[in-house]
DRENTOR-249599 format. One line per 10 residues: number of its first residue (from 1); for each residue x, y, z of C-alpha. Coordinates in nm, 4 decimals, always signed. Last residue first. Example, Ala and Ser with C-alpha at 12.3 -4.5 7.8 and 13.67 -1.06 7.14 Angstrom:
# DRENTOR-249599
2) +1.3670:-0.1060:+0.7140  +1.2300:-0.4500:+0.7800
END
This chain:
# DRENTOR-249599
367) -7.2939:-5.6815:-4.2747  -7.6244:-5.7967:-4.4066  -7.7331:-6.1609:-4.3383  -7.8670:-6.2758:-4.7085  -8.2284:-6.4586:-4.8019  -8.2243:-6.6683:-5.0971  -8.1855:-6.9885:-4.9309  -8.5138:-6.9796:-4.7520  -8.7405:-6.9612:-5.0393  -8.9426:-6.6421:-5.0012
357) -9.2678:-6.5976:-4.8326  -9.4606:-6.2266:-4.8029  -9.8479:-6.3192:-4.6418  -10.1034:-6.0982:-4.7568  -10.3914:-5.8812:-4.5676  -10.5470:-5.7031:-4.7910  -10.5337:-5.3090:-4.7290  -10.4660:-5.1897:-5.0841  -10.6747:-5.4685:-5.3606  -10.4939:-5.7704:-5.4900
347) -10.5302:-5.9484:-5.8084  -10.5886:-6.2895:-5.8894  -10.4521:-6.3330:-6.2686  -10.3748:-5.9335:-6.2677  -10.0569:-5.9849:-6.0287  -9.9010:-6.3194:-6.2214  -9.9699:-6.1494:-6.5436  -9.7790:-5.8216:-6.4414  -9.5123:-6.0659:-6.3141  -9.5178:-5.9425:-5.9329
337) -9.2473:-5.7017:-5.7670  -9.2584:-5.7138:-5.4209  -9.1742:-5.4168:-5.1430  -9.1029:-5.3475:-4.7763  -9.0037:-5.0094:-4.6511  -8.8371:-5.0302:-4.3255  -8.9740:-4.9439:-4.0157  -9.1318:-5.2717:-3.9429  -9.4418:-5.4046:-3.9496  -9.4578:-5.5433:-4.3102
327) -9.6858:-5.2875:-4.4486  -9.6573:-5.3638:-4.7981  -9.5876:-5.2480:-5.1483  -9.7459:-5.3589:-5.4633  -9.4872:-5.3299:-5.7845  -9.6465:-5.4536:-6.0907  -9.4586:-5.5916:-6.2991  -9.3851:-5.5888:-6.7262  -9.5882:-5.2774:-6.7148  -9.4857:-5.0376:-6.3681
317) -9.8241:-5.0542:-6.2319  -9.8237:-4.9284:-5.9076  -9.9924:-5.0696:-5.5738  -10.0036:-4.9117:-5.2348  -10.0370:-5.0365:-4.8511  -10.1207:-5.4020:-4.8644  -10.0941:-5.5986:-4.5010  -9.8242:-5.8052:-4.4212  -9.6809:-6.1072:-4.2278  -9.3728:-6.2133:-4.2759
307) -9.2303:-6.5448:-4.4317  -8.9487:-6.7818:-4.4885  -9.0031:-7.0721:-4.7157  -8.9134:-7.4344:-4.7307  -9.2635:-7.5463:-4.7749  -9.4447:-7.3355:-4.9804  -9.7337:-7.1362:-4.7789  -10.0817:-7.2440:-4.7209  -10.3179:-7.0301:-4.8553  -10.6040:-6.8655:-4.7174
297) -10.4447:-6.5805:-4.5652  -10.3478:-6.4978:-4.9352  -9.9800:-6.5463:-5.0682  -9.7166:-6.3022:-5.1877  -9.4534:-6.4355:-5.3659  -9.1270:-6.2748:-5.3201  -8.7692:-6.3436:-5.5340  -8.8179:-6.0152:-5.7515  -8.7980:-5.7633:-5.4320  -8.4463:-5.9535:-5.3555
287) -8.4227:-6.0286:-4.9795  -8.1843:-5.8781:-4.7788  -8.1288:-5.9447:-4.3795  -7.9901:-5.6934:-4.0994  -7.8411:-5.8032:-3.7899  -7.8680:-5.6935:-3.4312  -7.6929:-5.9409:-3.2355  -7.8529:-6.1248:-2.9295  -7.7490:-6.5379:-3.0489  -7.4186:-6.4787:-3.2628
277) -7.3257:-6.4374:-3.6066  -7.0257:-6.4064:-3.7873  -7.0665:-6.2676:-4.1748  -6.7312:-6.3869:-4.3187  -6.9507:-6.6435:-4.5245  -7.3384:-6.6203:-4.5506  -7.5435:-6.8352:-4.2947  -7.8537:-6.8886:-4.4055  -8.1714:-6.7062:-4.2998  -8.4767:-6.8408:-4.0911
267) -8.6743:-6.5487:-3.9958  -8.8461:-6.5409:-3.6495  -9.2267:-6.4014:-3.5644  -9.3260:-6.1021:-3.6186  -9.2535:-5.7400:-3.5021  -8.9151:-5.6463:-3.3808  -8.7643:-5.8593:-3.6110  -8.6312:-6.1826:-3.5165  -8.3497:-6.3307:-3.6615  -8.2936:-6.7530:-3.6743
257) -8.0120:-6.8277:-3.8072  -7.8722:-7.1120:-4.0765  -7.5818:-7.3516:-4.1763  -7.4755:-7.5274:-3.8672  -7.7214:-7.3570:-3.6191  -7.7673:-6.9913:-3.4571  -8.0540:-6.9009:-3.2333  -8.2433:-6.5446:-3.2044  -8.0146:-6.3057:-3.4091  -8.1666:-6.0097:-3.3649
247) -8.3909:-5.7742:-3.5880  -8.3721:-5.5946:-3.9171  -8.5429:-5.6277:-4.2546  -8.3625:-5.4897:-4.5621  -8.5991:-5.5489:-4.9234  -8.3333:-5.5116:-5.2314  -8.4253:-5.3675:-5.5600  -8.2350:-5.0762:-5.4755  -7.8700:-5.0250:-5.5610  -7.9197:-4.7880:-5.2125
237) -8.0218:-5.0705:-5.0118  -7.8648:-5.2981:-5.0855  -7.5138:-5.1249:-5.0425  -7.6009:-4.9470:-4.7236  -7.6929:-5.2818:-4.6049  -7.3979:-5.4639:-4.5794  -7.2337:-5.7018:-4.8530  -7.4882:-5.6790:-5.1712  -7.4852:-6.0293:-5.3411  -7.7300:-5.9820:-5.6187
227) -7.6889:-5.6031:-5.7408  -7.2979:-5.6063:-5.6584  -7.2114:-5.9605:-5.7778  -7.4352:-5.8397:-6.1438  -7.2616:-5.5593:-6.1632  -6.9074:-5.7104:-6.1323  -6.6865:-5.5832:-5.8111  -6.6453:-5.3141:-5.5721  -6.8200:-5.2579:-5.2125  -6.8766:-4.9830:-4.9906
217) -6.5550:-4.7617:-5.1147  -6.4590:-4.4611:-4.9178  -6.5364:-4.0907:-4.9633  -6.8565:-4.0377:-4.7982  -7.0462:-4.3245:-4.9700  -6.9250:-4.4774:-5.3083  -7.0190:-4.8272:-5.4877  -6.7459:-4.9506:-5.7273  -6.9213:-5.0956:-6.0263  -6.6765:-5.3139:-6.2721
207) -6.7819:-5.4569:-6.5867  -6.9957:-5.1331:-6.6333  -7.2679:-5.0428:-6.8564  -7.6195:-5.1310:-6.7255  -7.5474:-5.1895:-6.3911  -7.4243:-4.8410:-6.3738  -7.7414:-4.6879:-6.5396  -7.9767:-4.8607:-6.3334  -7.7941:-4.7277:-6.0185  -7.8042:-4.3569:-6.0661
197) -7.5638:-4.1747:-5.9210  -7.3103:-4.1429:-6.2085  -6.9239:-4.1421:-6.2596  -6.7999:-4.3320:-6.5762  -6.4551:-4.4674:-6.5911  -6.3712:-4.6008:-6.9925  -6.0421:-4.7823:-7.0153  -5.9892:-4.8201:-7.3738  -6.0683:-5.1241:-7.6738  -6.2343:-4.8042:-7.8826
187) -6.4858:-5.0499:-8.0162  -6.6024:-5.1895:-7.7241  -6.6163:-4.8473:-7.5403  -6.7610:-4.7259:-7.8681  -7.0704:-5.0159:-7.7337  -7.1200:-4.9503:-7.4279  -7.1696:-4.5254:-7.4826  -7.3739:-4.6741:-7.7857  -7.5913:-4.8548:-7.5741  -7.6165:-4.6343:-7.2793
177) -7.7037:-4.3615:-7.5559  -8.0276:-4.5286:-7.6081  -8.0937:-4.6115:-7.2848  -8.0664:-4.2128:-7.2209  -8.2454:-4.1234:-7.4964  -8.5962:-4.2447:-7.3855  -8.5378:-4.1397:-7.0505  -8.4771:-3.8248:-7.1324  -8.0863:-3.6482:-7.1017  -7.8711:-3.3942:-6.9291
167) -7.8107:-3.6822:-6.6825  -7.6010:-3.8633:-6.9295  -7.2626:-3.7668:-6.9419  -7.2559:-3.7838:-6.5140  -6.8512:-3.7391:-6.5709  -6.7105:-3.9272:-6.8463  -6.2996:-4.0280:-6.8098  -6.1677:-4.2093:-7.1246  -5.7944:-4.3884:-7.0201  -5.5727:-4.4525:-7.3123
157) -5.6187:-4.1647:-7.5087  -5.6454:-4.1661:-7.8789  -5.6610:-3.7790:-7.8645  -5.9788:-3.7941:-8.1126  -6.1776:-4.0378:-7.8521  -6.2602:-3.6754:-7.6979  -6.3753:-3.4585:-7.9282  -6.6260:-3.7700:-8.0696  -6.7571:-3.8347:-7.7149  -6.8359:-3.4854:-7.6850
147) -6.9535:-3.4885:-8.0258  -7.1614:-3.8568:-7.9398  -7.3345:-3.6070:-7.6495  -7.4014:-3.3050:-7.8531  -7.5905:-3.6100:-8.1273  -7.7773:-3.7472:-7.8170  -7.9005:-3.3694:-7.7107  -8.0525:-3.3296:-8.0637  -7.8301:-3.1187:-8.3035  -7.8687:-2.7602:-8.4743
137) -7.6933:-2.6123:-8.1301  -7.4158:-2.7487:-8.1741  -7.3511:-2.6198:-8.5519  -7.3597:-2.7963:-8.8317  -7.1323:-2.8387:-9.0934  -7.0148:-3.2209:-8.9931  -7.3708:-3.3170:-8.9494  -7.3803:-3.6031:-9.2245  -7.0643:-3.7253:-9.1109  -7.2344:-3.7950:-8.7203
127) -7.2248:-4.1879:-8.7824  -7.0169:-4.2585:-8.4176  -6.7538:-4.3826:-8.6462  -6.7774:-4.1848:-8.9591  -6.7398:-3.8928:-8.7551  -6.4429:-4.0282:-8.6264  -6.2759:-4.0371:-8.9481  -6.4204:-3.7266:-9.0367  -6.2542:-3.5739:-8.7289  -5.9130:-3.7598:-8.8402
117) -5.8849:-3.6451:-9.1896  -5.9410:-3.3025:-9.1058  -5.6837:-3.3162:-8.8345  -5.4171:-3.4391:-9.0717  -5.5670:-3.1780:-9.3236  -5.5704:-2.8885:-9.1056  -5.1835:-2.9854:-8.9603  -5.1661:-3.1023:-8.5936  -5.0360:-2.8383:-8.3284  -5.1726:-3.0448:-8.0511
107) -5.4298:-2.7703:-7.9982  -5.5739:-2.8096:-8.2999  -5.5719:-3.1618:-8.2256  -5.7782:-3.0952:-7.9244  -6.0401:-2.8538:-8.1790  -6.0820:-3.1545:-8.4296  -6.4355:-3.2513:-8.2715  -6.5517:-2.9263:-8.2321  -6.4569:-2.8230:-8.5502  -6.6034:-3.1171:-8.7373
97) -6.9282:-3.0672:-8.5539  -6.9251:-2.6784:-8.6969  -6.7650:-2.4334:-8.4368  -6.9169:-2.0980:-8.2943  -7.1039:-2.3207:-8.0278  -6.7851:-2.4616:-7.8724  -6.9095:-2.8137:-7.7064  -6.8838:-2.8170:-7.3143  -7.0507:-3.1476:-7.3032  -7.1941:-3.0290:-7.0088
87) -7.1556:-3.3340:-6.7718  -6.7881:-3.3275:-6.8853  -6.5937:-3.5628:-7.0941  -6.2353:-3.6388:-7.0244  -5.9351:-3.7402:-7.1743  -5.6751:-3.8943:-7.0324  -5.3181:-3.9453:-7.2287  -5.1111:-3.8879:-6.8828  -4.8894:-3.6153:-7.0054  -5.1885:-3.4570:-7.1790
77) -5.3528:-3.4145:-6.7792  -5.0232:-3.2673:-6.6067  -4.7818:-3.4937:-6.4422  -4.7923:-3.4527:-6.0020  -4.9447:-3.7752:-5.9629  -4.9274:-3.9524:-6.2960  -4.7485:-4.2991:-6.0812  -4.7160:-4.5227:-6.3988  -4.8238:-4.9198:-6.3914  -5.0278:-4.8568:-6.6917
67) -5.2305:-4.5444:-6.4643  -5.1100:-4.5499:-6.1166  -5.2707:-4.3113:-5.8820  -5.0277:-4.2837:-5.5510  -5.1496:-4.1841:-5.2317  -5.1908:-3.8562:-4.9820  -5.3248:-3.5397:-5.0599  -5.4165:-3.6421:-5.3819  -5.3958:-3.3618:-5.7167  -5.6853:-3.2318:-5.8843
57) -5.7277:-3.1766:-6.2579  -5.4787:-3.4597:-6.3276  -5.7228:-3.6809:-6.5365  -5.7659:-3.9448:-6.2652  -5.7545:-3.6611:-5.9749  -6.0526:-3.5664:-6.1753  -6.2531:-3.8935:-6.1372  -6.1380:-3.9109:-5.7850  -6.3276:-3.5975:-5.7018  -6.6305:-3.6806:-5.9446
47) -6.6885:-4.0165:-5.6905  -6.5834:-3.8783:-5.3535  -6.9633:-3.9367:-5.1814  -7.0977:-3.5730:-5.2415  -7.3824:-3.6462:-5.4466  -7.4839:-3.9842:-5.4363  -7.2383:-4.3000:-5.5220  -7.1949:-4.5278:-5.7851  -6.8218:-4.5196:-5.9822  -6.8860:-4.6871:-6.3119
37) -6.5920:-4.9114:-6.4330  -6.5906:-4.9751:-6.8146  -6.2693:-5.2196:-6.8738  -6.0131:-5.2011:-7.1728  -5.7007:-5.2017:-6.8855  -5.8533:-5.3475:-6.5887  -5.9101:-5.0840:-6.2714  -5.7565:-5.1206:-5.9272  -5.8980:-5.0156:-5.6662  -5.7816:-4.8817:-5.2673
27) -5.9685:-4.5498:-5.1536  -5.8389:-4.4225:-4.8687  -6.0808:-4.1167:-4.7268  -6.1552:-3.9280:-5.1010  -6.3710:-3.5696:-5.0272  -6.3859:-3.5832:-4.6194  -6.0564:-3.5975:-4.5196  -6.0685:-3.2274:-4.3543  -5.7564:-2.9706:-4.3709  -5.9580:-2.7271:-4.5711
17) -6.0313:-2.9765:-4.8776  -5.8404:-3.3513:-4.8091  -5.8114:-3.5957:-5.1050  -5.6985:-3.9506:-4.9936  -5.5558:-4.2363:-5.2055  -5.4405:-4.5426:-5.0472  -5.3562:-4.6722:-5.3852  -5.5425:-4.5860:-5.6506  -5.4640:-4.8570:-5.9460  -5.5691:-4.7998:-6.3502
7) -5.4745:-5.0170:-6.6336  -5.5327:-4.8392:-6.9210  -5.1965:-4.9227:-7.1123  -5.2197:-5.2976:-7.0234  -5.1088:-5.4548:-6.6902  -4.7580:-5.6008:-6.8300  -4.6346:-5.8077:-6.5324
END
């Protein structure tokens, strides 16, 4: 089976430092040729470690990486036709934008025009042309990050490797440069594998998200399967907009439990597949932030809900919602998001006394 020049498969992979598997612990994925893939984890989960056993900067201690059905372990980075951008950018500041961005064919040994030709080529494509003669430090942080990009597109690589590129940036200019990182992966038709810790930013970009904590894989698959349909509770709750309740599983029927929290009374929840339940075990449930409507003591709930009782803590205006978060008497940290117009129609004040409801079928059992 041809798997495409970018195609990308760890198998079994483990990356030991001082005789401990801490770093990578067995990481299994495979990685579509053409495909963005953002690796999610915080600091320390495995995520920049695999990225540069990828490129060939680090070598496993066990496994095989496969890049277009190729073993690379043990073939140095050119040999693999990576190319990797760094959090830094790591442009030369003595060279013009056109220098920069020729500087790996340099290398290469290609001719001054032939590389010439192809910097202002590339120039033209992420519309830097008219700061060819400049020098790094004459640009806005965007225009040092499409260099970066620039320099490293150049090689024609197969598999594009970008570690945290845009945490050197504001908010403003990061969604901007999520765009165009998105859309010169289009373009470009590569493999582009994207390490970053911050969740908005992964669901953004990627067609795959692989979700990271201490060196092994929580859960991998489309954003929008990994933000909806979290599998354990790690995994909701560090993608976020996910509320996790916890109790035990008080009765169990055909289609639905009944958990209890340690406060309250019990939470009807269906079933979800290859999640087996029985009456006495601790579970955890998820219920989307975005999927809550909070009701007065006054008001009779919809039927078909689930609900706990609450109280008001803090309320923040975030714009488009307004995010009001409640005392839901448990441990955890329980929070709605309202339509800003819902919220201001017949607004609530910090210490009301609110009931949380959700349809019953949206609710998930946790893993």
């Amino acid at each position: 089976m041809d798997l495409g020049p970018g195609h990308i498969e760890l198998a079994g992979v483990v990356k030991s430092f001082d005789g401990f598997v801490n770093a990578v612990d067995g990481v299994n994925i495979k990685i579509p040729d053409g495909s963005y893939c953002c690796l999610l984890g915080p600091s320390g989960c495995g995520k920049t470690t695999i990225l540069r056993m990828i490129a060939g900067h680090e070598d496993p201690t066990a496994g095989e990486i496969l890049i277009g059905g190729e073993n690379v372990v043990g073939l140095p980075p050119v040999a693999r036709r990576t190319a990797m951008m760094f959090q830094s950018y790591a442009l030369f500041p003595h060279l013009s934008v056109r220098d920069n961005i020729a500087f790996a064919l340099r290398v290469r040994g290609v001719s001054k025009a032939t590389r010439r030709k192809g910097a202002d080529a590339m120039m033209e494509r992420v519309r830097l042309t008219e700061f060819a003669d400049r020098l790094p430090a004459q640009l806005s942080g965007g225009q040092q990050q499409r260099v970066a990009l620039a320099r490293a597109a150049i090689t024609e690589p197969r598999v594009l490797l970008l570690d945290e590129p845009l945490s050197a940036l504001d908010e403003h200019l990061r969604i901007q440069m999520r765009q165009e990182l998105r859309g010169m992966q289009r373009d470009l038709g590569i493999t582009f594998v994207h390490v970053t810790h911050t969740q908005l930013e992964a669901i953004a970009l990627a067609d795959l998200v692989v979700v990271m904590e201490q060196g092994k894989i929580r859960q991998a698959g489309a954003a929008r399967d990994v933000y909806a349909s979290p599998k354990d509770r790690y995994v909701a709750e560090f993608l976020g907009g996910q509320n996790v309740l916890s109790g035990r599983v008080q009765t169990v029927n055909g289609q639905h439990a009944v958990v209890a929290p340690p406060e309250g009374t019990g939470i009807t929840v269906p079933l979800t597949p290859g999640i087996h339940v029985n009456s006495g075990d601790p579970i955890a449930i998820a219920v989307r932030r975005d999927d809550i409507e909070l009701v007065r003591p006054d008001e009779a709930a919809a039927a078909g809900t689930a609900s706990v009782s609450s109280r008001v803590t803090a309320i923040e205006y975030q714009g488009y919602f307004v995010k009001v978060m409640l005392d839901a008497g448990s441990r955890e940290d329980f929070v709605v998001y309202v339509s800003e117009r819902k919220f201001f129609g017949n607004p609530l004040n910090v210490g009301d006394v609110v009931l949380a409801t959700w349809p019953i079928e949206v609710a998930r059992l946790l893993r």
